[in-house]
C-alpha positions as CSV (number, residue, x, y, z in Angstrom):
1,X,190.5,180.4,93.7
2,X,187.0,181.5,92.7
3,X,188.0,181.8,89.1
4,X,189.3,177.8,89.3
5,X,186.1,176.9,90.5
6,X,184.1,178.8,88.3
7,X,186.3,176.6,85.4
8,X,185.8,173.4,87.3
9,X,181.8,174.3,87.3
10,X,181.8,175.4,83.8
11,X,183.5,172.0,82.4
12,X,181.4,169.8,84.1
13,X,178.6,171.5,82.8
14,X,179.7,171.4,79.4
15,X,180.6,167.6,79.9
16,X,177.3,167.0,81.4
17,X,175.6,168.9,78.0
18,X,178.0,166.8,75.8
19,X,176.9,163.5,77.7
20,X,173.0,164.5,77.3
21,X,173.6,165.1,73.8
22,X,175.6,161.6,72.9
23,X,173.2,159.9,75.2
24,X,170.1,160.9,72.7
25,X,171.7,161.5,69.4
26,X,171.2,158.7,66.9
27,X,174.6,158.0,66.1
28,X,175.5,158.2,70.1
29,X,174.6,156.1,73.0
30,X,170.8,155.0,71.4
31,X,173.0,154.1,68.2
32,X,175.5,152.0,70.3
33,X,172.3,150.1,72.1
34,X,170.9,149.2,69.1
35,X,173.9,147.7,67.5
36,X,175.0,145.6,70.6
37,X,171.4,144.0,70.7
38,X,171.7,143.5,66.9
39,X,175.1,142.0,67.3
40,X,173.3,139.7,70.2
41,X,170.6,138.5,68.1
42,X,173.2,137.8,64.9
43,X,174.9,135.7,67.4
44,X,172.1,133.7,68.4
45,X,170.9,133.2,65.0
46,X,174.7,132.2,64.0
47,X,174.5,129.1,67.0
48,X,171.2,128.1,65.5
49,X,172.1,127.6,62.3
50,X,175.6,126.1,62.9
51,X,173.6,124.0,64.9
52,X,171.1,123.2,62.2
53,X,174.2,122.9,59.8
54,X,175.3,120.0,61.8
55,X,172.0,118.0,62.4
56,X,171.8,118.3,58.6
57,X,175.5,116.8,58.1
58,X,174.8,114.1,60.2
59,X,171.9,113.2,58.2
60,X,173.4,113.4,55.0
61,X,176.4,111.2,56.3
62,X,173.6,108.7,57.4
63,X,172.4,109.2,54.3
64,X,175.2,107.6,52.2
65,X,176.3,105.2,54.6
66,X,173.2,103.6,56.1
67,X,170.8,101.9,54.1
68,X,168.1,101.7,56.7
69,X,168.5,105.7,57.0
70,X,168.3,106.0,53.2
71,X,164.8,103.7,53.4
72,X,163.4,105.9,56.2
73,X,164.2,109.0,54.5
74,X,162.4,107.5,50.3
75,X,159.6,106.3,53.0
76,X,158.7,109.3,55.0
77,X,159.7,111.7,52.5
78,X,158.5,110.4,49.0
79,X,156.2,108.2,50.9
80,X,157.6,104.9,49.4
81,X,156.5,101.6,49.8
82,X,157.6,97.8,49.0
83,X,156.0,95.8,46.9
84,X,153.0,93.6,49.0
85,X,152.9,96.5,51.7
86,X,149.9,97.7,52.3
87,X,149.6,101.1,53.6
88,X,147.2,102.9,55.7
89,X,146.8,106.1,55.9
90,X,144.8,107.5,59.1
91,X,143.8,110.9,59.6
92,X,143.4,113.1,62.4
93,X,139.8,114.0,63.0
């Protein structure tokens, strides 16, 4: 009997040693940590952009099929204008 517990004692020290050591090597429990937060943060990025990817799809397709979108864009972007507009051009003080 006092031999089985002296076993019993013995492993959950060694357990306990092993757990200590995964919990503050680099490749153990620290390791696993980082890499979930990294795989969090991919994610998030990943949304974002398939978001983004999506608002910029739209915009093509408005793009080639909407003439007043295709105006908009030459006149906000290239800052065209028709011919007898005049344009002003006001700037914050």
């Amino acid at each position: 009997m006092m031999r089985r517990r002296q076993v019993l004692w013995a492993s959950v020290l060694v357990a306990l040693i092993l757990a200590t050591a995964s919990a503050f090597a680099e490749g153990g429990f620290r390791r696993s940590v980082r890499l979930s937060n990294d795989v969090r943060t991919l994610k998030e990025r990943n949304q974002r952009l398939t978001e983004d990817n999506a608002r910029l799809r739209r915009e093509v397709d408005a793009l080639r099929s909407d003439p007043r979108a295709l105006e908009r864009a030459a006149r906000e972007e290239l800052g065209l204008v028709r011919p007898g507009e005049i344009v002003f051009s006001l700037e914050a003080p």
